[in-house]
ZALO-667665 format. One record per residue (C-alpha): residue number from 1; chain; x, y, z. Coordinates in steps of 0.02 Angstrom, whole numbers, padded with zeros to 5 digits. Layout:
N
KOLVEX  marpa  gumar    east   north      up
KOLVEX    NUM      A       X       Y       Z
...
REM end
This chain:
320
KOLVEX  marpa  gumar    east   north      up
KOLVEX      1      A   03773   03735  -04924
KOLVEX      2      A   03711   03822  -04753
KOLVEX      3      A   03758   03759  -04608
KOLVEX      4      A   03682   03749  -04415
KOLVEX      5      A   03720   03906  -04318
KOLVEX      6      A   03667   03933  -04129
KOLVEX      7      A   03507   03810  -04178
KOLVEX      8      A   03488   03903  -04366
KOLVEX      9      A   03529   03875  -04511
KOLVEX     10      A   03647   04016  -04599
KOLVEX     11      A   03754   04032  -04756
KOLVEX     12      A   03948   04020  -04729
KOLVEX     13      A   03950   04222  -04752
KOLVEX     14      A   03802   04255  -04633
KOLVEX     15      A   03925   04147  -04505
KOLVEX     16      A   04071   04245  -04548
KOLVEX     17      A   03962   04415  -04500
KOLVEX     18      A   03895   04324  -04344
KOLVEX     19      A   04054   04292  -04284
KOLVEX     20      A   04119   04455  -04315
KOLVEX     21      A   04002   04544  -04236
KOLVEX     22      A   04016   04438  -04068
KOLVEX     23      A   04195   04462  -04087
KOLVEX     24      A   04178   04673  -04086
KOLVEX     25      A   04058   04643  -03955
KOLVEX     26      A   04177   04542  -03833
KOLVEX     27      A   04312   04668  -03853
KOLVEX     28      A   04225   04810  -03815
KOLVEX     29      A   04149   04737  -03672
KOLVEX     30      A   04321   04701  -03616
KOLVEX     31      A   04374   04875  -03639
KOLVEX     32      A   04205   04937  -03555
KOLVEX     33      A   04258   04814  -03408
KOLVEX     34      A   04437   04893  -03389
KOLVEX     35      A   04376   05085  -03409
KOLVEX     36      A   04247   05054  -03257
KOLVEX     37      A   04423   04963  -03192
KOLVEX     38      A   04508   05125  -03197
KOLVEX     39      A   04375   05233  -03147
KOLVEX     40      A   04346   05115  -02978
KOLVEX     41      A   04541   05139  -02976
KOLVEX     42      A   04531   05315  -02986
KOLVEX     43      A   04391   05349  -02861
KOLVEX     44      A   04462   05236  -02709
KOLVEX     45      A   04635   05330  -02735
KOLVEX     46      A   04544   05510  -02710
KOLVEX     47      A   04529   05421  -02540
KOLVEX     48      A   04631   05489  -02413
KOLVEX     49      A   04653   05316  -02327
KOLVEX     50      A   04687   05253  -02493
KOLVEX     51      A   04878   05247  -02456
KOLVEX     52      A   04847   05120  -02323
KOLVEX     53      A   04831   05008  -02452
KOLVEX     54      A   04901   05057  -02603
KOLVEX     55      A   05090   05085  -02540
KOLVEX     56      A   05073   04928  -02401
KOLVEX     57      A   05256   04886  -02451
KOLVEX     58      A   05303   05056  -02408
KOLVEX     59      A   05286   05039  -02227
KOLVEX     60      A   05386   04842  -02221
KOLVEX     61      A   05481   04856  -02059
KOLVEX     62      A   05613   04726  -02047
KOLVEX     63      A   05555   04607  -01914
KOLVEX     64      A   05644   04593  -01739
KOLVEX     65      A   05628   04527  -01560
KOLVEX     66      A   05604   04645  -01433
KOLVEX     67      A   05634   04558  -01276
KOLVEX     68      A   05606   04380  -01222
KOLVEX     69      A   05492   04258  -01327
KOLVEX     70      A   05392   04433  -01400
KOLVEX     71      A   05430   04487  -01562
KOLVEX     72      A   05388   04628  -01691
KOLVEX     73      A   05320   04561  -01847
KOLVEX     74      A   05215   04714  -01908
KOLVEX     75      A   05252   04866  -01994
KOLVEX     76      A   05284   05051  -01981
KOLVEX     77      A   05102   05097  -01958
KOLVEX     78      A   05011   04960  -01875
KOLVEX     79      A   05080   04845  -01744
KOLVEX     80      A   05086   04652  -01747
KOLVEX     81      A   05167   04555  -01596
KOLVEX     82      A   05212   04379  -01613
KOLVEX     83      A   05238   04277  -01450
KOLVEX     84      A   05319   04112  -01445
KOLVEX     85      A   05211   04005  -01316
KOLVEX     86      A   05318   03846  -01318
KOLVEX     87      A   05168   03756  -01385
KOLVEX     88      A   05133   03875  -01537
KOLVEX     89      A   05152   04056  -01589
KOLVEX     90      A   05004   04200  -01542
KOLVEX     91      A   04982   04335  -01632
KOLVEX     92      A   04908   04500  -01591
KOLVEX     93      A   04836   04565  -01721
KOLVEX     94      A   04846   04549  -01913
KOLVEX     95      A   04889   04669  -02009
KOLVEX     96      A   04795   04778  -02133
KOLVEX     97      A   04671   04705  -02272
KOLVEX     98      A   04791   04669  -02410
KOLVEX     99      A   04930   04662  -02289
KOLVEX    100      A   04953   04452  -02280
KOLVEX    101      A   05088   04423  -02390
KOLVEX    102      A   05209   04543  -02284
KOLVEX    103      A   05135   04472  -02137
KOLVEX    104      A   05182   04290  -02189
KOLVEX    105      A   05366   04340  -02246
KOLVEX    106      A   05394   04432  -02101
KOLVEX    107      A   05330   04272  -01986
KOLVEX    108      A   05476   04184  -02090
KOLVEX    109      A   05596   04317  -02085
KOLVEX    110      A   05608   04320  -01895
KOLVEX    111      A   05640   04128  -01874
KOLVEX    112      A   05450   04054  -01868
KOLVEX    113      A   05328   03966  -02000
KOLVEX    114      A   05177   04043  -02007
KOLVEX    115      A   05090   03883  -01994
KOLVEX    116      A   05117   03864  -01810
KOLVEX    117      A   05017   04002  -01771
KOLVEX    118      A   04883   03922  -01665
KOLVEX    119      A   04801   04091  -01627
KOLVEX    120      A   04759   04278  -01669
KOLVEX    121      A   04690   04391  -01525
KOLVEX    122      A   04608   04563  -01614
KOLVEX    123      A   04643   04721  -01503
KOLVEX    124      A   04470   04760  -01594
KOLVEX    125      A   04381   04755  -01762
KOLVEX    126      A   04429   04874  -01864
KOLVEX    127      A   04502   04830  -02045
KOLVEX    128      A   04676   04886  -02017
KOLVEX    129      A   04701   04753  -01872
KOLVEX    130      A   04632   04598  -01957
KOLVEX    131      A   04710   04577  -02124
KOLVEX    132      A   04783   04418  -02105
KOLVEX    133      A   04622   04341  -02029
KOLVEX    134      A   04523   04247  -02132
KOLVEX    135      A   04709   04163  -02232
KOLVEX    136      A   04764   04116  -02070
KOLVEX    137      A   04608   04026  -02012
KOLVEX    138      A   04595   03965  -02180
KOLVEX    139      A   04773   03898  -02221
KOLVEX    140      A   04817   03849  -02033
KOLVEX    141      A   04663   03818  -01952
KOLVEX    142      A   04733   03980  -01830
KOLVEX    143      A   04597   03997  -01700
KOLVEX    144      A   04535   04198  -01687
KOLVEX    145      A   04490   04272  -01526
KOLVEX    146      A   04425   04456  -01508
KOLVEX    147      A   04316   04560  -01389
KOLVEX    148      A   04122   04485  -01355
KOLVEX    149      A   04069   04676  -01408
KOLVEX    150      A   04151   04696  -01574
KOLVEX    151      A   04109   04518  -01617
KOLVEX    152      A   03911   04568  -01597
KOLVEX    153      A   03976   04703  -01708
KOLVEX    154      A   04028   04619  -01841
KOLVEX    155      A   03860   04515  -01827
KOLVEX    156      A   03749   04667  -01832
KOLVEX    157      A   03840   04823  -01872
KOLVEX    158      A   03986   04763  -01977
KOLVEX    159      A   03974   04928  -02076
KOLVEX    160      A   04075   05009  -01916
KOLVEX    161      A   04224   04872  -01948
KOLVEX    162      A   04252   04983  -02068
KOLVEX    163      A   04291   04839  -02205
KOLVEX    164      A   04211   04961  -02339
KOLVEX    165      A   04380   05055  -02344
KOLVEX    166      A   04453   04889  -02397
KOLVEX    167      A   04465   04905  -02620
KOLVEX    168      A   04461   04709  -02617
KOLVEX    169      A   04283   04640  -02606
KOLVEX    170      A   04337   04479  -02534
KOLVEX    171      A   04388   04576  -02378
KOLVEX    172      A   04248   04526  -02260
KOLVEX    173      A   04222   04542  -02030
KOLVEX    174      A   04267   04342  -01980
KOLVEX    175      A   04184   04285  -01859
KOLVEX    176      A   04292   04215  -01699
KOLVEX    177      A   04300   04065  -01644
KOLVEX    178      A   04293   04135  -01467
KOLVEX    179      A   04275   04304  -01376
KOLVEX    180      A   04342   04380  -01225
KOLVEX    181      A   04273   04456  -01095
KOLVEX    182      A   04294   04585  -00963
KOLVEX    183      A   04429   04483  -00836
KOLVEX    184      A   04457   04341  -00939
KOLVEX    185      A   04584   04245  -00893
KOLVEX    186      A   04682   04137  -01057
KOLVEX    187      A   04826   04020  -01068
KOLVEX    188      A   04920   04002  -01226
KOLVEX    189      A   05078   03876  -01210
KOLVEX    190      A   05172   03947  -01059
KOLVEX    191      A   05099   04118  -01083
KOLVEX    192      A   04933   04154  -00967
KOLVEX    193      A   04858   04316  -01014
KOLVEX    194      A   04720   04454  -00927
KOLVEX    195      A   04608   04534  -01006
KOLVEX    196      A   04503   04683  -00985
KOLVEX    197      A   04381   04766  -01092
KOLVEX    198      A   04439   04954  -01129
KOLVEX    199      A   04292   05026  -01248
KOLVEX    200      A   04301   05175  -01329
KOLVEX    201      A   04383   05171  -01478
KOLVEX    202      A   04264   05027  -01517
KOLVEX    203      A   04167   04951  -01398
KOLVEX    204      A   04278   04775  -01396
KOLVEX    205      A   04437   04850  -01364
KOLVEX    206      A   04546   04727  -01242
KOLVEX    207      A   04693   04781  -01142
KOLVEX    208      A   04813   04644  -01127
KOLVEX    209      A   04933   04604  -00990
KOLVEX    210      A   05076   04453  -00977
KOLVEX    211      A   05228   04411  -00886
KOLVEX    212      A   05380   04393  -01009
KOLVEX    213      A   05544   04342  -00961
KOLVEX    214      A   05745   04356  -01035
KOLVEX    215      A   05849   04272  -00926
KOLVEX    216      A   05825   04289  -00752
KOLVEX    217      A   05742   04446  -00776
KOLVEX    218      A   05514   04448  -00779
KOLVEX    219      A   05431   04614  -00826
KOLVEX    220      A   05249   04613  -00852
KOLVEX    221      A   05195   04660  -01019
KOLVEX    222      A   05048   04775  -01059
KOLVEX    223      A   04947   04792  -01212
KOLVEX    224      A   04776   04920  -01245
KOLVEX    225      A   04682   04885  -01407
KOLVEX    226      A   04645   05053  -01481
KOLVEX    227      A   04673   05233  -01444
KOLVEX    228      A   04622   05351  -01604
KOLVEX    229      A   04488   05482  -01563
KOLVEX    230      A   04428   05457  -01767
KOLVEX    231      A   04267   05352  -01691
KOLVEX    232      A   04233   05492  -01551
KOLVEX    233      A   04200   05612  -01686
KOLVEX    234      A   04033   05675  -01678
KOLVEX    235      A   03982   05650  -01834
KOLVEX    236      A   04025   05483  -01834
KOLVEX    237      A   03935   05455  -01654
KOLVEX    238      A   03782   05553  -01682
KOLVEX    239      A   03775   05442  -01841
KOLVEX    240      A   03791   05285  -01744
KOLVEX    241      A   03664   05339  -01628
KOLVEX    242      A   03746   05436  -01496
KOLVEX    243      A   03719   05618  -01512
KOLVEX    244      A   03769   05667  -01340
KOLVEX    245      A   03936   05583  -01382
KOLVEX    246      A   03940   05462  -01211
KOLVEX    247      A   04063   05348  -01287
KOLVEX    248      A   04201   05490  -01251
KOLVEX    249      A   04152   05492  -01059
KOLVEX    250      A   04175   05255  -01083
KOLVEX    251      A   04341   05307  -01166
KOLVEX    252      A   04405   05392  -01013
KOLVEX    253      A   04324   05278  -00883
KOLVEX    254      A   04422   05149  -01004
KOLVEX    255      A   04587   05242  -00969
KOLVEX    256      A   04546   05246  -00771
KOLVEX    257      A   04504   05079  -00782
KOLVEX    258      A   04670   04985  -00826
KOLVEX    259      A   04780   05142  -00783
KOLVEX    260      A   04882   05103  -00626
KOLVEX    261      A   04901   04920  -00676
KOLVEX    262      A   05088   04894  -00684
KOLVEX    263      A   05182   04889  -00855
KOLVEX    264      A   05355   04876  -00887
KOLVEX    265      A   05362   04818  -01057
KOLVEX    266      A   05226   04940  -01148
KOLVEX    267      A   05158   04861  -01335
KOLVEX    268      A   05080   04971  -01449
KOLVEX    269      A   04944   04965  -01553
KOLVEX    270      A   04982   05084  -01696
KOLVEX    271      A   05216   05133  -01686
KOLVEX    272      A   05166   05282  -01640
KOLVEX    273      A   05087   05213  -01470
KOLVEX    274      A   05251   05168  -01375
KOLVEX    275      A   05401   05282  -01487
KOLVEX    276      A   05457   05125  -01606
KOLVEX    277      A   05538   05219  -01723
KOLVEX    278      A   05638   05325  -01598
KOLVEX    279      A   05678   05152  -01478
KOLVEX    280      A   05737   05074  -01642
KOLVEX    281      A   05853   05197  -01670
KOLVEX    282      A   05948   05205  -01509
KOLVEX    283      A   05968   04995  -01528
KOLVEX    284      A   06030   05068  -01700
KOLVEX    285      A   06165   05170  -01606
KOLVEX    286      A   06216   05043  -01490
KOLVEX    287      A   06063   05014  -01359
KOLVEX    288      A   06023   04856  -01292
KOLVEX    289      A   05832   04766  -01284
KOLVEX    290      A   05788   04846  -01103
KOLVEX    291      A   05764   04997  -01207
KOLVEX    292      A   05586   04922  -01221
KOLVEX    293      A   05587   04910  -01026
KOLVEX    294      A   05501   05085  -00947
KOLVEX    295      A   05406   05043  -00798
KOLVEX    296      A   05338   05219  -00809
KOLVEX    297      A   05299   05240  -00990
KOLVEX    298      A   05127   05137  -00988
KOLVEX    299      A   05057   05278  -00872
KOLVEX    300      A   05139   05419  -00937
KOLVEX    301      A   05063   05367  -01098
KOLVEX    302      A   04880   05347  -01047
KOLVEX    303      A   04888   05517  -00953
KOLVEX    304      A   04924   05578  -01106
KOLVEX    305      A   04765   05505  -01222
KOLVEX    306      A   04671   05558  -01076
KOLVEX    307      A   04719   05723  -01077
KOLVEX    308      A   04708   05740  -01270
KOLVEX    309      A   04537   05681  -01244
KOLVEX    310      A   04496   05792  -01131
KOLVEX    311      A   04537   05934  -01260
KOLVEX    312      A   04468   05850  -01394
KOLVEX    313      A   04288   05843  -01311
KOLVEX    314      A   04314   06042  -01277
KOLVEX    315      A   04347   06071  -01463
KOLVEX    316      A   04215   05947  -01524
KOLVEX    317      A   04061   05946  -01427
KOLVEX    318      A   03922   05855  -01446
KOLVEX    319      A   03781   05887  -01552
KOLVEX    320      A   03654   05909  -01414
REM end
């Protein structure tokens, strides 16, 4: 006797057949699905920023406090600070996309629950500082703060966040929940903050500067939110609409702008920024936390990105 099949009426064997055929045709759609997998797979790892994300674990840096309530909770390639306010822990910056779960266990693994971060400030918008994000907000109801011109950026021109690079298609620009601007003034707990805008490496870079005290001993911290010269290449400007390159000549007003402010406890944006990896080791062989104290370093350093600017715009100039 038939029976009813997808509204028809079929012998057991025609069934039998149906079902075999649907069968063969689920399993080679699931193989079709994993080749396109691999080849997806394949194609973001002939990426040279691939590495960024595929050996994240790579670059875990044991967390640490550096001096007073500041401490290092990033890794060996991009820079997250975590300040205890008293009322609430701020974070500067996230992490890379696909960086969270590192970000969370080191939170823990210096002392703190992630949960009590109350707030993020982005240095700017690019997808290697603002991993974390979206979880945080999500999970903790962390409030996000980042420049007023990278926030119109992600609104407009998210394409220059660079989230594209990211292989996860969740990854997405968050909006803030509030944006600085040029001589804001912020308190966070029993931390109040400065701001500046510093474009140039995007156009919502903020410099950051706080008072931070061990003891009986206040230095004034100092933070700038992006130096690489990979968004000053010409390519990439005349792309964006700036052929004559005049973001390079913002850059270095930028540098001028917040260069003589006084730092003695310089925070980097990338490790690379302020020595890490060479201040690390001389705690290693027996230094003490004012290793991160150089009242001189802050404008030693920006001399320098202004002079490797400067040779940078004689080797690359502009297309017109």
């Amino acid at each position: 006797m038939g029976r009813f099949y997808h509204g028809t009426c079929t012998s057991g064997a025609r069934t039998d057949e149906i079902r075999k055929t649907r069968h063969r045709e689920i399993i080679m759609s699931i193989v079709k699905d994993y080749e396109n997998y691999l080849a997806k797979r394949a194609e973001f790892e002939k990426n040279p920023m691939s590495k960024y994300w595929t050996k994240q674990a790579e670059r875990y840096m044991e967390p640490f406090r550096m001096f007073g309530n500041v401490y290092y909770v990033g890794d060996s390639w991009v820079c997250v600070h975590l300040i205890d306010t008293g009322d609430g822990l701020l974070l500067i910056d996230a992490g890379n996309c696909g960086n969270t779960a590192m970000l969370i266990h080191s939170i823990w693994k210096a002392g703190f629950d992630p949960a009590d971060v109350k707030w993020i400030l982005l240095s700017h918008g690019h997808v290697d500082h603002v991993g974390g994000v979206k979880f945080m907000r999500d999970m903790f109801g962390t409030k996000i703060y980042m420049g007023e011109p990278d926030a119109i950026m992600y609104r407009e021109h998210p394409e220059k966040s660079y989230i594209q690079d990211s292989p996860d298609l969740m990854d997405a620009p968050c909006e803030p929940d509030g944006v600085i601007r040029d001589g804001d003034e912020m308190t966070f707990g029993n931390v109040t903050m400065k701001f500046y805008l510093v474009p140039g490496h995007t156009e919502g870079c903020i410099a950051i500067f706080f008072d931070v005290t061990e003891g009986d001993r206040t230095v004034r911290a100092g933070y700038y939110g992006g130096f690489g010269f990979n968004t000053l290449a010409t390519d990439y400007l005349t792309e964006i609409g700036d052929p004559k390159c005049h973001m390079r000549e913002v850059y270095l007003e930028s540098l001028k702008k917040v260069r003589n402010e006084h730092v003695d406890f310089f925070l980097g944006n990338h490790c690379i920024n302020n020595h890490m990896p060479e201040k690390l080791e001389a705690i290693k062989n027996g230094a003490d936390r004012t290793v991160w104290i150089d009242p001189e370093e802050w404008g030693r350093y920006l001399d320098e990105k202004r002079d490797a600017l400067l040779k940078f715009m004689k080797e690359n100039p502009a297309a017109e």
